[in-house]
Structures are given as C-alpha cells and as structure tokens.
N, C-alpha and C positions, 0 to 999 in steps of 0.2 A: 335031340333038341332040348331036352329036357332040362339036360345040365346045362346047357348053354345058359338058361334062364336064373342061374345062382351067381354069375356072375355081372360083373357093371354093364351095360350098354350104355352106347353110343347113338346118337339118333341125329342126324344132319340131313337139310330137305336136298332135291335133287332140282336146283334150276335148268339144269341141262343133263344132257347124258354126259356132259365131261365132268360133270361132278361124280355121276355114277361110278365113271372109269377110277378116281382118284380112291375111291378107301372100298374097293371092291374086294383086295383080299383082308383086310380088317377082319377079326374075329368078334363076336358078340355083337353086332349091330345091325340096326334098325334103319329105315330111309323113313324121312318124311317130305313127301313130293306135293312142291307147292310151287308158286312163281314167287320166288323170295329167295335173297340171300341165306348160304347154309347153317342153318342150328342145329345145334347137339343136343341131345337128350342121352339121361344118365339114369340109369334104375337100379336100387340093389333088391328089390323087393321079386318075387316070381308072382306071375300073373295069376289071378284066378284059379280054380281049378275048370276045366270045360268052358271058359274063356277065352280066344284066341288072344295073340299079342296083341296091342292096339298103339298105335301116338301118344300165334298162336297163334278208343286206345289212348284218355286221362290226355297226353301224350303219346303217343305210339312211338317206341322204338326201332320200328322196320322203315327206314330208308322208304320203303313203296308199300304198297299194298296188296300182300299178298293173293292171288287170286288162283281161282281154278284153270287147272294145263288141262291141254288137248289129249285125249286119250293116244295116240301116237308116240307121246314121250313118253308115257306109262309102260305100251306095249314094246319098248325098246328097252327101255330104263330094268324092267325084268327081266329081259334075258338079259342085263351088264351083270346083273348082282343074287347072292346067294342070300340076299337078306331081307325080309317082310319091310313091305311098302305102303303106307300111308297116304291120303291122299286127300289136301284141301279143298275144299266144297265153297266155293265163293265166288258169285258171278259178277262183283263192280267192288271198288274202293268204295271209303266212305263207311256209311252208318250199317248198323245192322240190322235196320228195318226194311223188309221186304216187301215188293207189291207179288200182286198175285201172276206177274209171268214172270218174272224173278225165283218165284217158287217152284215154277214149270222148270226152268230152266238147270235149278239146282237136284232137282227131283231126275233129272233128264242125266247131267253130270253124273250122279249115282250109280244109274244103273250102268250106263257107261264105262265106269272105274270099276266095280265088280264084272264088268263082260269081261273088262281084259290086266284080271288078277289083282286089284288091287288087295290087300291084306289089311286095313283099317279105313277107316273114314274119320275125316276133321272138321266141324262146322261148329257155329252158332248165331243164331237169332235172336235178337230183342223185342219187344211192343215199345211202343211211340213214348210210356212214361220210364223203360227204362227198368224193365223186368224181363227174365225170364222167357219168352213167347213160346211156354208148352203146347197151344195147340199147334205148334207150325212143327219144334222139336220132334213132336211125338209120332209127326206124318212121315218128317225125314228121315227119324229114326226106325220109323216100319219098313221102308224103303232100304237103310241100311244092312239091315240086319240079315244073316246071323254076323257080320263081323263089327269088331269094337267099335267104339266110338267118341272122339274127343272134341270136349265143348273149348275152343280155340279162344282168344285171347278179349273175345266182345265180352268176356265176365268183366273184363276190367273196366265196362262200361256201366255196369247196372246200379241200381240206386241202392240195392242193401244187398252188399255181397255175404251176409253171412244168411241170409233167407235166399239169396240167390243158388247156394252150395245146396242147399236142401232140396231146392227142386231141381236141384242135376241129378243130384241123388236118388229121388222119387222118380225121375224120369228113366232112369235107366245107364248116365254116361258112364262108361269107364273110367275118364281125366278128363281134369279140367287145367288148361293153360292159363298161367295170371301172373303177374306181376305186383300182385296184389294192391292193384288198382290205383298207381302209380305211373311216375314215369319209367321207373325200373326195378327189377326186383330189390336192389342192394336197397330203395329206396322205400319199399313196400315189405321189407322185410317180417315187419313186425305183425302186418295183416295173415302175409304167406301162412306164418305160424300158428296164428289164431286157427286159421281154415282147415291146418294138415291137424290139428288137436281137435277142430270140431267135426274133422271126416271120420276119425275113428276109425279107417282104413274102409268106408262103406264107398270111398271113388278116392283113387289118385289126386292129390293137389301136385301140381306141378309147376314149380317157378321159370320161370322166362322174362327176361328182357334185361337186354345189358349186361347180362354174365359174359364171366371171359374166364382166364387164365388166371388173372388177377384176383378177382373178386369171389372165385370159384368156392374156396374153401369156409368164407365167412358165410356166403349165402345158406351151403348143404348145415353147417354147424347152427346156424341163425335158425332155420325154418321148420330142420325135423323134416324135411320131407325126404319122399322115397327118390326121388326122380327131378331130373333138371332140366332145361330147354338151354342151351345157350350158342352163341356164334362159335362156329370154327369157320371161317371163309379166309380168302385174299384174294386178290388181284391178281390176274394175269391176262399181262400185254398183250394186245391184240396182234394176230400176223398181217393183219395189213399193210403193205408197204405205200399205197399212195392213199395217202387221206386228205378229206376235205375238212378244213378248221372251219370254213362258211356255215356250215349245216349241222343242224344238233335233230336228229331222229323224237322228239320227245322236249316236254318240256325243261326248262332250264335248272330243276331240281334234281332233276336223270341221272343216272349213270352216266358217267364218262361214255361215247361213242368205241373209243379204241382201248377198252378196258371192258375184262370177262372174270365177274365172280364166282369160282370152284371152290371146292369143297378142300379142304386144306390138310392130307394127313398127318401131318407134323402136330399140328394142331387138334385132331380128334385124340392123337394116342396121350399127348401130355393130358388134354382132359380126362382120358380116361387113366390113365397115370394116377393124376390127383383125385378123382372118383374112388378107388378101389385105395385108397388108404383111409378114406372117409367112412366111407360106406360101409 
C-alpha cells in the first residue's frame, strides 16, 4: 500500500453503489461516500506518517446538499471496492449550525460508519457569528478518532478564513475542503493559495468546487496545492420504460426523476491523466 500512496489519487463520492461498480478496478483511488453528485480528489503528496488515508457555501456549487447515507450503502459500497472510503457526517441541508439533537444525531452517524469500515470521516461546524465551533469539533472528533478527518466545505462560510485554517490546524484536521470561499475554486483561486502557503503542509488545503477537465490544470498550477476535489459524474438514462411526466418526487430544483448520477470512468482517468503530469 505504500507505493500506491507516491502516486496521483483519485477520490469520487459514491451516491450509489452504481457508482461503486463504475471505477472499481481503477488503480490509486479513494471513495468519498456522500449523497452528492461524484467528485474526484487528486493528491501527489503521501500522507502522514502513522496517519491513516483520510478525504466538501458563499454560493454552493453542489446541485443539493450533500448529506449523510444510511450505513447500508456503506456496508455494501465496501465490499464493491478495494479502495478506503470516506464518509460525510451531515444530518440536514442548510447552515452549519447545529442544535443539540442535531449533534446526537451526528455523533450517532459516527459511530455507525466506523461499525461498518468506514476509513475516514467528513464534517464541519460553525457558531452563530461564523467561526470555527471547536467545542462541537473537538467532541466529533474524539468520537472520530483513530481515523482521519476532513473539515468539508462550511470553511467557505466563515468570517476569517485565514484564523479559520488555524484552528483546523489546532484542532487536529487532516484537510480542509474550500473553494476558497467563493463560488468556485477557479474563482477563489487566489485565497486557495494564500491557505496552502500559510498551511505550511501542518493540514492539507484542498480545492473544490467547479473543477473539471477544463479548468483542471490552472487551478493545481494557480494554488500550490497538494490535492483536488473536483466532478467526474454524468447522466445516465433511467431503465424505466413507463413514466409519469405528472409527478416530480422532490422539489422542482431536483434531479431529473428518470436520470441517474454515476461516477464516470472516462472521466476519473483523463483527470487523473492530467494530475500526474502536474503533480
């Protein structure tokens, strides 16, 4: 496993276990298991030492709101794949201030996804003005532990994200997912950079949001960072043969009813294609 870890990864979440099936024989790669459309993550850096592998809204870039699966997909999703699985912690759309059975609940999640293998954990929390909220972090992350930990995309929320990074830091996260605080990375560029030059490698900065194929190479060159979040998904047709056009399952911002977001190989390997010339 060792050398695996000198070369690029790939990190795409699993909405389903057909996404599982789809980059199951992929080499060097990571899951990150969320209810959300698939993103890649890209690392040229090796983890830690005695560190397990670990794993995001201004705007938000995510279509929906990412949120925490049922331990069921999890416990499925690992026997599809030969690859360490991440797993978001997030019990509602919305802010990232939490009441106190909101914290039960997530606390509960936890233990859950560690019964049944998960390999890292994804959250983060705020307080009401828009910091940091260590004492909540620090309960989740005793809860976590021993495995990694990434503070997800609510940095893009806080009031000073360069005192924010410090107290990731202080706290203990692995990575932090951002956009730097933007509506999208190519757009937050400039912050991205700031944060991977004032982490000094003491936590992953890793950019996210809006990356593609496209914009792939400017971002890694732009930010200095070690690692990347970005879409690899498409479409595919639903096999339903009789549908009903009357009725939309969800509100009118939803997915399409007879359209199914998978994890897209074509699409992992050219990213990682253009990762490993970078990197």
């Amino acid at each position: 496993m060792a050398s695996l870890w000198r070369c690029a990864w790939i990190r795409w979440s699993l909405p389903s276990t057909r996404s599982a099936e789809v980059p199951a024989g992929s080499s060097c790669a990571r899951a990150w298991w969320r209810e959300e459309p698939p993103p890649a993550w890209v690392s040229r850096a090796a983890p830690r030492p005695s560190v397990p592998p670990a794993a995001p809204p201004v705007r938000p870039s995510f279509p929906t709101h990412p949120l925490s699966r049922p331990p069921g997909l999890l416990q499925v999703v690992k026997q599809c794949v030969r690859v360490p699985v991440f797993v978001m912690i997030r019990p509602r759309g919305g802010d990232f201030l939490y009441s106190d059975r909101e914290v039960e609940v997530m606390k509960a999640d936890i233990r859950l996804a560690k019964l049944h293998g998960a390999d890292g954990l994804v959250f983060g929390a705020l307080t009401e003005d828009g910091r940091i909220d260590t004492e909540l972090c620090t309960a989740l992350l005793a809860v976590c532990r021993p495995l990694p930990v990434t503070f997800h995309r609510a940095f893009d929320m806080v009031h000073d994200p360069q005192v924010a990074l410090e107290t990731l830091i202080s706290l203990g996260f692995e990575r932090v997912l951002t956009s730097g605080c933007d509506s999208s990375a190519l757009e937050g560029l400039s912050l991205i950079k700031k944060l991977a030059e004032q982490a000094k490698g003491r936590i992953v900065v890793v950019p996210g949001g809006g990356i593609t194929e496209r914009n792939l190479q400017r971002i890694l060159e732009g930010s200095s960072a070690s690692e990347f979040h970005c879409s690899a998904r498409s479409a595919r047709d639903s096999g339903m043969k009789f549908r009903n056009p009357n009725v939309a399952m969800g509100a009118s911002f939803s997915a399409p009813e007879y359209s199914v977001k998978v994890a897209d190989v074509a699409k992992v390997r050219t990213l990682n294609a253009i990762a490993k010339n970078i990197l």
